[in-house]
C-alpha positions as semicolon CSV with decimal commas, in nm:
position;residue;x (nm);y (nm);z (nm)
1;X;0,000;0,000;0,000
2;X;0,155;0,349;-0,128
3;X;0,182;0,580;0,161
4;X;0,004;0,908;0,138
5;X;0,223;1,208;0,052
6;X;0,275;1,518;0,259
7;X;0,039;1,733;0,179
8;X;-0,210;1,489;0,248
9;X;-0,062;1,391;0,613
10;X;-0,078;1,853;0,656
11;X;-0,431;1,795;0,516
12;X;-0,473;1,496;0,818
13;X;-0,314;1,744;1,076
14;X;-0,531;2,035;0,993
15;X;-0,820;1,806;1,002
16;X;-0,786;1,655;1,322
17;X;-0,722;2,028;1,452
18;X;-1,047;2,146;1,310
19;X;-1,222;1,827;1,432
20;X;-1,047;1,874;1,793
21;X;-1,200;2,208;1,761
22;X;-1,549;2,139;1,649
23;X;-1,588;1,878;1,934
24;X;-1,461;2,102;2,203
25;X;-1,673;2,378;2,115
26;X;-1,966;2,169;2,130
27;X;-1,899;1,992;2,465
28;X;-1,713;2,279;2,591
29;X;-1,992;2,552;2,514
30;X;-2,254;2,390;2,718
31;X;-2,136;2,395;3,035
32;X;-1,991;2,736;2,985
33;X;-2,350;2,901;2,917
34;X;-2,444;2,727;3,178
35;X;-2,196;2,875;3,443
36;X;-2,208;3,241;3,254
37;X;-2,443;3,320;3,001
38;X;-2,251;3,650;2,914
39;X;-1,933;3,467;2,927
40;X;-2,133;3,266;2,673
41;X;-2,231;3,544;2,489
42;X;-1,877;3,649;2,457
43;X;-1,774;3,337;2,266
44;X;-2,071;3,300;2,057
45;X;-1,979;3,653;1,927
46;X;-1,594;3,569;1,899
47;X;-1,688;3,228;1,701
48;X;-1,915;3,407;1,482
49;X;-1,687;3,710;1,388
50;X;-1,561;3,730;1,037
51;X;-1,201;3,643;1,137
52;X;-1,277;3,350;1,294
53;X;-1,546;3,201;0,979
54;X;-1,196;3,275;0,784
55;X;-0,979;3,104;0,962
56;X;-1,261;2,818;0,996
57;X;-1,303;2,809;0,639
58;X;-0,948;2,778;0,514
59;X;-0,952;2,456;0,774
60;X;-1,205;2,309;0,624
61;X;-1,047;2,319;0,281
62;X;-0,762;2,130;0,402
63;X;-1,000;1,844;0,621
64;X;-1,222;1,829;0,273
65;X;-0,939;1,754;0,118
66;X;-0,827;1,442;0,375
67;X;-1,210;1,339;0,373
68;X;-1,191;1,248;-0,004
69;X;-0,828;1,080;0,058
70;X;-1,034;0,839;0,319
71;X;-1,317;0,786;0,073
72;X;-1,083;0,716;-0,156
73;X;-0,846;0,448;0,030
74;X;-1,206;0,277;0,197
75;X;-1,303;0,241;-0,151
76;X;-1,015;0,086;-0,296
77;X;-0,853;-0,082;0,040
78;X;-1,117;-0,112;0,295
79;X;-1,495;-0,122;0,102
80;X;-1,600;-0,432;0,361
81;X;-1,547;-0,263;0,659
82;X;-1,863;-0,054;0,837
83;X;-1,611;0,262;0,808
84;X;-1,808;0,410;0,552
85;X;-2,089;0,508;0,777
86;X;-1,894;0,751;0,970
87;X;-1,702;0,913;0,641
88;X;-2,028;0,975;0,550
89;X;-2,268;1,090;0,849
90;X;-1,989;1,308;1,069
91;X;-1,746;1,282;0,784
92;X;-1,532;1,538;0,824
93;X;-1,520;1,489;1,208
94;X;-1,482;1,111;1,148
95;X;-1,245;1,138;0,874
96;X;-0,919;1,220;1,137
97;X;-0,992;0,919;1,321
98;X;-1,021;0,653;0,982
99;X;-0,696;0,785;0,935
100;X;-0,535;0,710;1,222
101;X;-0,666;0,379;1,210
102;X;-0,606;0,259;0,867
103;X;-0,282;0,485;0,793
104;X;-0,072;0,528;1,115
105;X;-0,202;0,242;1,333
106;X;-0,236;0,033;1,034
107;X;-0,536;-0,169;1,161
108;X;-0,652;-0,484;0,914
109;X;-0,822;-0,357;0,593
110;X;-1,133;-0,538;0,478
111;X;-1,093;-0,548;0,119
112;X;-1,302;-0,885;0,008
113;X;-1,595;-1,074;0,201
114;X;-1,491;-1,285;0,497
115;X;-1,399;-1,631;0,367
116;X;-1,217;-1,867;0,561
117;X;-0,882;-1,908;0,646
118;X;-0,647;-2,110;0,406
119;X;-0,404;-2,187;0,654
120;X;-0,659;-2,242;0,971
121;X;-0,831;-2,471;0,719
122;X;-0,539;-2,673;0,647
123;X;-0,475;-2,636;1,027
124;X;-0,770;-2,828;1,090
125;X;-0,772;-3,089;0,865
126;X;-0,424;-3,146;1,030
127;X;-0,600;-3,237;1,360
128;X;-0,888;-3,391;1,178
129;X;-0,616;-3,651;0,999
130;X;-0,444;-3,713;1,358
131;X;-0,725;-3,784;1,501
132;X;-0,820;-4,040;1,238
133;X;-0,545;-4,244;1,282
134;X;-0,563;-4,232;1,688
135;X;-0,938;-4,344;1,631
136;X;-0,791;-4,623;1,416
137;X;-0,526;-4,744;1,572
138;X;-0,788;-4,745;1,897
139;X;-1,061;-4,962;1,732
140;X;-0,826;-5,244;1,569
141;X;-0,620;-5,237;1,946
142;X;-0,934;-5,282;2,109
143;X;-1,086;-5,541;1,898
144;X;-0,771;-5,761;1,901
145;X;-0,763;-5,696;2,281
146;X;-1,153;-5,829;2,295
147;X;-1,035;-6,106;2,097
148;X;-0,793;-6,189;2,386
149;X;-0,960;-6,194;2,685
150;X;-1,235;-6,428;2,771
151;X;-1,287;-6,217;3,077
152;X;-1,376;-5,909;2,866
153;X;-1,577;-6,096;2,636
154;X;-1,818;-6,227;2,902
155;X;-1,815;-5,884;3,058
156;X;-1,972;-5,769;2,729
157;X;-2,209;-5,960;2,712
158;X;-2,313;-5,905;3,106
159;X;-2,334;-5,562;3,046
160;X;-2,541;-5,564;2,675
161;X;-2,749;-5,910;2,713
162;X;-2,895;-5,867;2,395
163;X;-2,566;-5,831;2,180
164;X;-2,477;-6,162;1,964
165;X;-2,076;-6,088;2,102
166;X;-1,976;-6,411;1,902
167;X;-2,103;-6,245;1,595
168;X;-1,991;-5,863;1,676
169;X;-1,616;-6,011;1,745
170;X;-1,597;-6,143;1,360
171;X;-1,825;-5,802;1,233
172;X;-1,602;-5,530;1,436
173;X;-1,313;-5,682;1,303
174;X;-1,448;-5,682;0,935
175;X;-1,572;-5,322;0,984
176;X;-1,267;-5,188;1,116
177;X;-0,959;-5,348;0,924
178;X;-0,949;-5,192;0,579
179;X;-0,638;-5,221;0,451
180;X;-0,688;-5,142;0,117
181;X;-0,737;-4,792;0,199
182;X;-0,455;-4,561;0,231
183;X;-0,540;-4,390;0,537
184;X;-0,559;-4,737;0,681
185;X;-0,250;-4,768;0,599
186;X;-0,093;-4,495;0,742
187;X;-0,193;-4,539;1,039
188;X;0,051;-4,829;1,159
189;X;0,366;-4,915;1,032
190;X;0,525;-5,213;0,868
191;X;0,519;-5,422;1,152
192;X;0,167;-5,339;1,280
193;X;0,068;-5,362;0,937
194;X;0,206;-5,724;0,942
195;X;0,072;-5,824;1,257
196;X;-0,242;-5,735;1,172
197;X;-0,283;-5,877;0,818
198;X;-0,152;-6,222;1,012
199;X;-0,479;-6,204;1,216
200;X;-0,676;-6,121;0,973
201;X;-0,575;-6,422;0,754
202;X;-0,636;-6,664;1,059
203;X;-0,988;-6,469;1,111
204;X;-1,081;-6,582;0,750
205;X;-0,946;-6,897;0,759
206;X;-1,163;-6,984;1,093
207;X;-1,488;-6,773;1,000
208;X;-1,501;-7,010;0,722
209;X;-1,497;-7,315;0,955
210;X;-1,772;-7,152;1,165
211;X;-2,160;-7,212;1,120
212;X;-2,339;-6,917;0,961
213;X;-2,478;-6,865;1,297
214;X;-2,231;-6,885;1,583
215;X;-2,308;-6,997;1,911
216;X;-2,353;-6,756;2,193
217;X;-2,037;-6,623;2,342
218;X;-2,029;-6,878;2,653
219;X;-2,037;-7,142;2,448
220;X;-1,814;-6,993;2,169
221;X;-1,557;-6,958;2,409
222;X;-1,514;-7,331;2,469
223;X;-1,483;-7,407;2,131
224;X;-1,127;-7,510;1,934
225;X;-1,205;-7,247;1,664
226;X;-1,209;-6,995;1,893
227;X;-0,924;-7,053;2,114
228;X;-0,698;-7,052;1,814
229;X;-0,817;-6,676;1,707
230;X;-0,731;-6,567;2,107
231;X;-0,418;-6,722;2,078
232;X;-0,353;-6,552;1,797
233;X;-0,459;-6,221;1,915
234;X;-0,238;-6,293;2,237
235;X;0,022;-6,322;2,055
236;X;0,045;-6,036;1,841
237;X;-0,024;-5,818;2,159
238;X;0,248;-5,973;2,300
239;X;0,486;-5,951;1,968
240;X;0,362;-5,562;1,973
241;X;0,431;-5,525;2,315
242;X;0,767;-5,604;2,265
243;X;0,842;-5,404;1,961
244;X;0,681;-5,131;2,134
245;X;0,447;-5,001;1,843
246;X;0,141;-5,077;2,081
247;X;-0,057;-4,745;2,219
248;X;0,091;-4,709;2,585
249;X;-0,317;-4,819;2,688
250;X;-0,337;-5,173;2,573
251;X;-0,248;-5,417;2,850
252;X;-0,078;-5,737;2,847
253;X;-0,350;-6,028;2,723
254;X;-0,497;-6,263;2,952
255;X;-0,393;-6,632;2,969
């Protein structure tokens, strides 16, 4: 932005004079014909002498002057700001005061229609992205944890009676791992990623030696096909354990 020239900053000076003046009179004169009315008197006569219209007058050239410059700049720099109202209602008392904002303080201009940030926006599909893979990485540790533990599979079912848990173990699994999407992917690394394609092959390769309709969990549990799918899951907890790619909340499987 091209900095005003001199003339223009005298015009700004003379302006905020005249404005400085206008204002005082106005607050100023009322409690002074209020004390003295002849005192008031006085000034009324000095203020409307032809000396001081002169003198008033050639101001007001010079603040005209800075009011267009301010029109001027909110048109071109600042058009969708609400700075308009006072250039044009107390305008040449306003005008000192736009100035100072947009020219010396150098407050933000409002040049196009709020839109939203570029860099807030990529900000928060940042944290959106992290927290996918957290929620990720969450489900398929929990599920292979549930797969685990006995204990924690009965406790499900104690505390949702009507859930088919023998059913929801196989379904949460094949809702959850989905390898062949990238942000899957990217969520573990090559050994995870390992790990967890080893489970799911065994999960196959015993959901297709299961009836169509499983058995309830306490029964399910007693069965050969399932102890070799918690044995599995134990031990990749345990081989992730070790490796230390496990989140710091999963806890060492039951045996």
């Amino acid at each position: 932005m091209k900095r005003p020239n001199k003339f223009i900053s005298f015009c700004f000076l003379i302006n905020a004079l005249q404005a400085a003046i206008f204002i005082g009179l106005f607050v100023g004169l009322i409690p002074i014909v209020l004390i003295s009315q002849k005192l008031g008197n006085r000034l009324f006569e000095m203020f409307g002498s032809d000396t001081f219209m002169y003198i008033f007058n050639g101001l007001t050239f010079f603040s005209f002057i800075n009011w267009i410059f301010c029109i001027r700049f909110w048109y071109k720099n600042d058009k969708y700001s609400k700075a308009i109202f006072g250039l044009l209602f107390p305008n040449v008392i306003y005008a000192p005061f736009y100035y100072y904002q947009v020219i010396i303080k150098k407050r933000p201009l409002r040049n196009t229609i709020d839109s939203p940030n570029l860099d807030l926006e990529k900000n928060e599909n940042a944290i959106d992205q992290n927290d996918f893979v957290a929620l990720t990485r969450k489900n398929i540790f929990e599920i292979i944890e549930l797969w685990s533990s006995k204990d924690k599979q009965l406790d499900y079912q104690d505390s949702v009676p009507i859930a088919d848990v023998s059913s929801e173990l196989f379904c949460q699994w094949a809702d959850s791992y989905t390898p062949e999407f990238i942000d899957f992917r990217e969520a573990f690394n090559t050994v995870e990623l390992g790990l967890l394609s080893e489970f799911d092959k065994e999960l196959n390769i015993i959901s297709g030696k299961t009836p169509n309709r499983l058995p309830e969990i306490r029964e399910f549990i007693e069965t050969d096909e399932w102890k070799v799918l918690s044995d599995k899951a134990k031990e990749i907890l345990i081989e992730l354990n070790t490796v230390g790619n496990i989140s710091s909340r999963c806890t060492t499987p039951d045996f």
